[in-house]
C-alpha positions as CSV (number, residue, x, y, z in Angstrom):
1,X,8.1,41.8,54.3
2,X,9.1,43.8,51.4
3,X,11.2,42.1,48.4
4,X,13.7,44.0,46.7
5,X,13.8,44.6,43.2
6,X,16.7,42.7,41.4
7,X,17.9,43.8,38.1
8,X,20.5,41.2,36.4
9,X,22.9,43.0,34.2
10,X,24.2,40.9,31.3
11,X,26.6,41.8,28.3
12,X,25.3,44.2,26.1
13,X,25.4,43.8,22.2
14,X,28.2,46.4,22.6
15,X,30.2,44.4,25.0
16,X,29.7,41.2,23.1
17,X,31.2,43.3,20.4
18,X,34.0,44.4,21.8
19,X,34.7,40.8,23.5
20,X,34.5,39.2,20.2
21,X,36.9,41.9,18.5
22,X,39.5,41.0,21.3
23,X,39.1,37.3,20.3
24,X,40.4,37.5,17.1
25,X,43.0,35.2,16.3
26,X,42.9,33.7,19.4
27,X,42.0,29.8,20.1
28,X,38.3,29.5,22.3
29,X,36.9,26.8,23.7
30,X,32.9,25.5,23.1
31,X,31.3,25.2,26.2
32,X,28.4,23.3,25.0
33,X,27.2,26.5,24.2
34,X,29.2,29.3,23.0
35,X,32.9,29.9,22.7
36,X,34.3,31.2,25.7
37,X,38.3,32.6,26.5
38,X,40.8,33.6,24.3
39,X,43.9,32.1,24.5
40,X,47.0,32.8,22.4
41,X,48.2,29.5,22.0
42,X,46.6,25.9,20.8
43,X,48.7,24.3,23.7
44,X,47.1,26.5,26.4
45,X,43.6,26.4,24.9
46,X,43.8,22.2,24.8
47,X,45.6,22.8,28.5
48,X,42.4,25.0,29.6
49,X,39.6,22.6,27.5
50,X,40.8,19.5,29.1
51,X,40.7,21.1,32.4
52,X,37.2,22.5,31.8
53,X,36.0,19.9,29.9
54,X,35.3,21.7,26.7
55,X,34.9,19.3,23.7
56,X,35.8,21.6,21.0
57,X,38.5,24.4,20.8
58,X,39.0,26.4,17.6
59,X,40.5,29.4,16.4
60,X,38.7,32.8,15.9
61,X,38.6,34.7,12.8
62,X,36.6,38.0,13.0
63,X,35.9,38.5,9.4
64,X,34.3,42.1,9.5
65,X,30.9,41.1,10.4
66,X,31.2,38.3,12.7
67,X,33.6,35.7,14.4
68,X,33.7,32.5,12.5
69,X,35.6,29.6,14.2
70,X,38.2,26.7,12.8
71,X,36.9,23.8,15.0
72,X,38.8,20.8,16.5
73,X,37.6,18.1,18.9
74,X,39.9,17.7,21.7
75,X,41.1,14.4,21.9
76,X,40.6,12.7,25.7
77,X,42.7,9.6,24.2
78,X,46.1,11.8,23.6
């Protein structure tokens, strides 16, 4: 029995790039993680965090070298 050989391809620096570029100015969510999506309103990020759980959702500011994020705990209570 012969296994085949898997090869897993992930996001490359370049695509990561890219991904983050598209982000900016958009609102994210924190996975626990990372920031993940890119939505164009706060409504529809809080909408999307609640749904997925996210604790966090913040805005995205690419500021020539990297993304740095406003922060803001969802409220559950609200």
């Amino acid at each position: 029995m012969n296994l085949a050989e898997v090869t897993i391809i992930g996001p490359t620096p370049t695509t990561e790039h890219i991904r983050e570029l598209q982000a900016n100015g958009k609102w994210r969510l924190f996975n626990g993680i990372c920031f993940v999506g890119a939505y164009d309103t706060k409504e529809e990020a809080k909408k999307y965090g609640r749904m997925f759980g996210a604790e966090k959702i913040a805005k995205a500011y690419f500021n020539g070298l990297y993304t740095e994020y406003k922060e803001e705990y969802l409220d559950y209570e609200a």
